[in-house]
C-alpha positions in Angstrom: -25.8 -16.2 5.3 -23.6 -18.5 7.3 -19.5 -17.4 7.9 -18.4 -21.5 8.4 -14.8 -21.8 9.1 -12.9 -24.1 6.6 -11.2 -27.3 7.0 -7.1 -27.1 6.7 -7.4 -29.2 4.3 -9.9 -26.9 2.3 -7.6 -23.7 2.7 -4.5 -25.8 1.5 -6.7 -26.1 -1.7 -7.5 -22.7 -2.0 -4.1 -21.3 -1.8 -2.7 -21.6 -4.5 -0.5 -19.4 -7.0 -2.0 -16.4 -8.2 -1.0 -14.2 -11.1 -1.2 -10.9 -9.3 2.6 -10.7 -8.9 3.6 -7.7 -10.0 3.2 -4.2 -8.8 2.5 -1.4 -10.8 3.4 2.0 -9.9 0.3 3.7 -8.4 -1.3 7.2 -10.1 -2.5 9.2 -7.7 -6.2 9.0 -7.5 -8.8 12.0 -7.8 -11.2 12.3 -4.8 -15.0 12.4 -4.6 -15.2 9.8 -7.7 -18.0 8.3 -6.1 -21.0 9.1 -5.6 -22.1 8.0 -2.1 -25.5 10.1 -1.7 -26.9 8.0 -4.7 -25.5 4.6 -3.2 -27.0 5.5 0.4 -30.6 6.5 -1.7 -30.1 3.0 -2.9 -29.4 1.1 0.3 -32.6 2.9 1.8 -34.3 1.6 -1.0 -33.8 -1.5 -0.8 -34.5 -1.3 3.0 -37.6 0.2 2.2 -38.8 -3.2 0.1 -38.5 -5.0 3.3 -37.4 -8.6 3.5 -35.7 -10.2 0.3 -35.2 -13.7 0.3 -34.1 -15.5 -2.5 -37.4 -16.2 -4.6 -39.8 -13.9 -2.7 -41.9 -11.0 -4.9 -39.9 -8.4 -3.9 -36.3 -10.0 -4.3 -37.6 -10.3 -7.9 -38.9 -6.4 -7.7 -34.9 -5.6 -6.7 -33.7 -7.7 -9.5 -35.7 -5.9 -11.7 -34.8 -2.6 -10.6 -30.9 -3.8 -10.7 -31.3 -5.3 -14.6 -32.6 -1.9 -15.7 -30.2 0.0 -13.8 -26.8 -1.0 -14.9 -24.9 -1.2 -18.3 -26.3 -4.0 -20.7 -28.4 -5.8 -17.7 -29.2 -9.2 -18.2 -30.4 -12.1 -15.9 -28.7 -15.2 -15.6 -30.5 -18.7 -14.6 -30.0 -20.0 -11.1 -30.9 -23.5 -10.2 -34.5 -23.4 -8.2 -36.0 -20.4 -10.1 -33.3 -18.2 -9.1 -31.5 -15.7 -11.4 -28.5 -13.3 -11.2 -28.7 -10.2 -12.3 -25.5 -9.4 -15.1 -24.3 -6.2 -16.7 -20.9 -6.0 -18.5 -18.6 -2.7 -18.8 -16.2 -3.0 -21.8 -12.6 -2.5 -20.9 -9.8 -1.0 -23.0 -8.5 -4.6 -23.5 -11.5 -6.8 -24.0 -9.3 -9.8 -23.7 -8.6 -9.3 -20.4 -12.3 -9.9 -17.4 -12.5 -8.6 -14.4 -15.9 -9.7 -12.3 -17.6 -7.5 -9.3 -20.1 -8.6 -7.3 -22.4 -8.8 -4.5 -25.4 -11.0 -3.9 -28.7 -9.1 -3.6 -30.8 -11.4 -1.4 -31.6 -11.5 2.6 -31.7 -14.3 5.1 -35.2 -15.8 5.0 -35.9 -14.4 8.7 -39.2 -12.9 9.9 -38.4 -8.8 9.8 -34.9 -9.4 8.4 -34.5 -6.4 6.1 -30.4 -6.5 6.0 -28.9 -3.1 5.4 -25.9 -4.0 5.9 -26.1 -7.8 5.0 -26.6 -7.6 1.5 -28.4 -3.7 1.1 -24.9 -2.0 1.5 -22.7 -4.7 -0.6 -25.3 -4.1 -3.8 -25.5 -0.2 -3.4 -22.1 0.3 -3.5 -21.3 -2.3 -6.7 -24.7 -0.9 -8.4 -23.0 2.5 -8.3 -19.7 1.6 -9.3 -21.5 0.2 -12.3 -22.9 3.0 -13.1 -20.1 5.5 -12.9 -17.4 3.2 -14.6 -17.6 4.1 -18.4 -16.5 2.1 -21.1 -13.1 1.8 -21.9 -12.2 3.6 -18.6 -10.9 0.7 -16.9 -8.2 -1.7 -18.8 -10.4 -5.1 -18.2 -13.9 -5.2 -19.3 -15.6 -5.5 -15.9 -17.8 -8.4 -15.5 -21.0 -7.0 -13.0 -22.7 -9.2 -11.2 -25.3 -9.3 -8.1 -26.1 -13.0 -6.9 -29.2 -14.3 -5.8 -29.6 -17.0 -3.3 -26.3 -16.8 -1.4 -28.4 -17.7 1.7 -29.5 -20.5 2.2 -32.6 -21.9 2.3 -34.6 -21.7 5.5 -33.8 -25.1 7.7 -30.9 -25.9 5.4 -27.5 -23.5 7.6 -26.5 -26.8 8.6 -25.5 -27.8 4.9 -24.7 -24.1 4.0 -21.8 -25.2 1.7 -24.4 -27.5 -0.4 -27.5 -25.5 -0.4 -25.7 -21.8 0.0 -23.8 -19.7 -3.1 -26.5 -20.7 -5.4 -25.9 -17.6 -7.5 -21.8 -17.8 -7.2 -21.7 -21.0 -8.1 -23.1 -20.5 -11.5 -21.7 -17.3 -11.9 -18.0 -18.8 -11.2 -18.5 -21.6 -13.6 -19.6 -19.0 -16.3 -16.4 -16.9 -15.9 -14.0 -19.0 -14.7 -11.9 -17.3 -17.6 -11.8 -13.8 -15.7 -8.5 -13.0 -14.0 -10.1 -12.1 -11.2 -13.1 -11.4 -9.0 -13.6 -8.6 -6.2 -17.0 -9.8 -3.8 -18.5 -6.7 -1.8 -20.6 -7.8 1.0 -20.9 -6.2 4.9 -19.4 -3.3 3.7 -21.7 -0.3 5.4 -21.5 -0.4 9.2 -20.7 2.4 10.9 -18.0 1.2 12.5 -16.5 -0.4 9.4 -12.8 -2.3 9.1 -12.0 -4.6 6.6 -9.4 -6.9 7.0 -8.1 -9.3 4.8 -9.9 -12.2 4.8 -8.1 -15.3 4.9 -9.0 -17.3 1.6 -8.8 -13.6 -0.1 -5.8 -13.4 -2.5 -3.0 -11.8 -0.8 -1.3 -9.7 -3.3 -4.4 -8.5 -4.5 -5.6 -7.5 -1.2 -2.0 -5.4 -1.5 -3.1 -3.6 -4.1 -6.7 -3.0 -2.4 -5.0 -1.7 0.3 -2.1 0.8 -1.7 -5.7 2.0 -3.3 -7.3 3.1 0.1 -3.9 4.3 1.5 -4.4 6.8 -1.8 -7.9 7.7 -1.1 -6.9 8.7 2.5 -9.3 5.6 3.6 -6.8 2.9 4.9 -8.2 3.1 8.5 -11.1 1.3 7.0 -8.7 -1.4 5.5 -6.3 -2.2 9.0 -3.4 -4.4 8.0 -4.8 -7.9 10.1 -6.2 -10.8 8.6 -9.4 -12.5 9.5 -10.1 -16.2 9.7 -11.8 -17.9 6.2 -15.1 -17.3 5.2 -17.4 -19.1 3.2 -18.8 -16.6 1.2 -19.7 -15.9 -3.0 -15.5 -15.8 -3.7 -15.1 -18.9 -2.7 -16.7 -20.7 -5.5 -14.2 -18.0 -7.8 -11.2 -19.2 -6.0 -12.1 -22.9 -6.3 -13.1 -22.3 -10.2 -8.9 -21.2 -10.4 -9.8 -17.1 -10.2 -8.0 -15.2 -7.8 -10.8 -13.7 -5.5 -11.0 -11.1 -2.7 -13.8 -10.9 -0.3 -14.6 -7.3 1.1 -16.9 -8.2 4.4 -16.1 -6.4 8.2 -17.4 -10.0 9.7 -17.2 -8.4 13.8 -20.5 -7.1 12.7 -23.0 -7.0 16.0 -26.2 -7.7 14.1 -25.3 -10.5 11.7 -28.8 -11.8 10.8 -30.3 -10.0 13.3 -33.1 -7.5 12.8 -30.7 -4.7 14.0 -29.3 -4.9 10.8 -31.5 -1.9 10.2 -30.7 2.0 8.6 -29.0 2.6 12.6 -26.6 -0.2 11.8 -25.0 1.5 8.8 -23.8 4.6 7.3 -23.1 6.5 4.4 -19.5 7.8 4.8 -18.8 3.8 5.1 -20.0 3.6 1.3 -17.8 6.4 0.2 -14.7 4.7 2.1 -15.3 1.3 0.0 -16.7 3.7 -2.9 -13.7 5.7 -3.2 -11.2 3.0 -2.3 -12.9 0.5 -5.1 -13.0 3.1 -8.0 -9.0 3.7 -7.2 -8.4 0.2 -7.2 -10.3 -1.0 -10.3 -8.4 1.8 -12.2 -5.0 0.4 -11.3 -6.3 -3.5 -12.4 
């Protein structure tokens, strides 16, 4: 993964109107919706695989296991060989698409077995996925985990070229959805998630009304970090309003400390929780 900083320029592009205008008024949410035993399980197994670059053996035994593990799994071509792995929840309106996503692939580094960068970001959306049921939310939610959001070894320099190879198709595919919600260093123990620059701000609102619900706003302080270049960006640039969900002062960004001591599972449940109230309210 790289975290570049964007241009003015680029950020001018990228802010434009959103259709997230109006606020509803908020139900109060039921506690202990999600299920963060089976998301940590799923973290440690993905651990457990080791490294998982984009292309290896075992980042195609994890997209496997994802395809069969989520509603109506599919896999969707990604230049190089790649693929992302697809599922689709039908809403109560199937007019109205909603996409979730994280990308499932590690920095190509010897060792590198990223619990928190990408393990956490896929346990928690694989486990939304399977606790949503149809027709329970108003959208139909529009799954997906991205392969190849790395970049290819020798190629950080040019992230923005060779990087978001999975985003980038996925965005062009559903450019139609109204928004999209991208989980990714969402497990570290000492997790807080602010809003992300590029990340739309009235949807970040409404994130944050749902974690003030779920008694998990603590995790969600009200600052802003700088812009990231990360898989919402190719959303925002395809005209979808996008949040990105990713506590960036992480100590062991690509670094093999990014390990089962860096992360924890009461920071599932806080994103868990928080998500489940906030997709219920879309």
């Amino acid at each position: 993964m790289r975290r570049l900083l964007l241009a003015a320029g680029l950020l001018a592009v990228l802010a434009g109107a959103s259709p997230w205008t109006n606020d509803r008024s908020q139900a109060a949410a039921a506690p202990n919706r999600f299920d963060e035993r089976a998301a940590w399980a799923f973290l440690k197994r993905q651990v457990a695989l080791g490294p998982r670059p984009a292309g290896s053996q075992k980042s195609r035994e994890l997209a496997e296991i994802l395809r069969r593990s989520i509603p109506n799994g599919r896999f969707q071509a990604v230049p190089g060989g790649l693929r992302n792995v697809v599922g689709t929840i039908p809403g109560r309106n199937p007019r109205r698409k909603v996409v979730l996503g994280a990308h499932y692939d590690t920095k190509d580094l010897p060792g590198f077995v990223g619990a928190n960068d990408a393990a956490s970001g896929t346990a928690v959306v694989r486990q939304l996925a399977r606790a949503i049921k149809p027709r329970q939310l108003r959208p139909t939610l529009i799954v997906v985990f991205f392969d190849g959001e790395e970049a290819p070894r020798g190629r950080d320099a040019q992230f923005e070229r060779y990087g978001l190879r999975g985003s980038k198709v996925a965005a062009r595919a559903f450019r139609s959805a109204e928004a999209a919600i991208v989980l990714d260093f969402v497990g570290d123990r000492e997790l807080a998630i602010p809003r992300e620059q590029l990340s739309n701000r009235r949807l970040w609102g409404r994130l944050r009304t749902a974690s003030r619900r779920t008694g998990f706003a603590p995790h969600f302080p009200a600052r802003e970090h700088g812009p990231v270049l990360d898989d919402h960006v190719p959303f925002i640039r395809a005209g979808v309003s996008a949040i990105d969900l990713i506590d960036f002062d992480f100590d062991c960004w690509h670094m093999r400390c990014d390990n089962l001591t860096a992360v924890s599972p009461q920071s599932l449940n806080a994103v868990g929780e928080t998500m489940m109230a906030f997709l219920a309210d879309l």
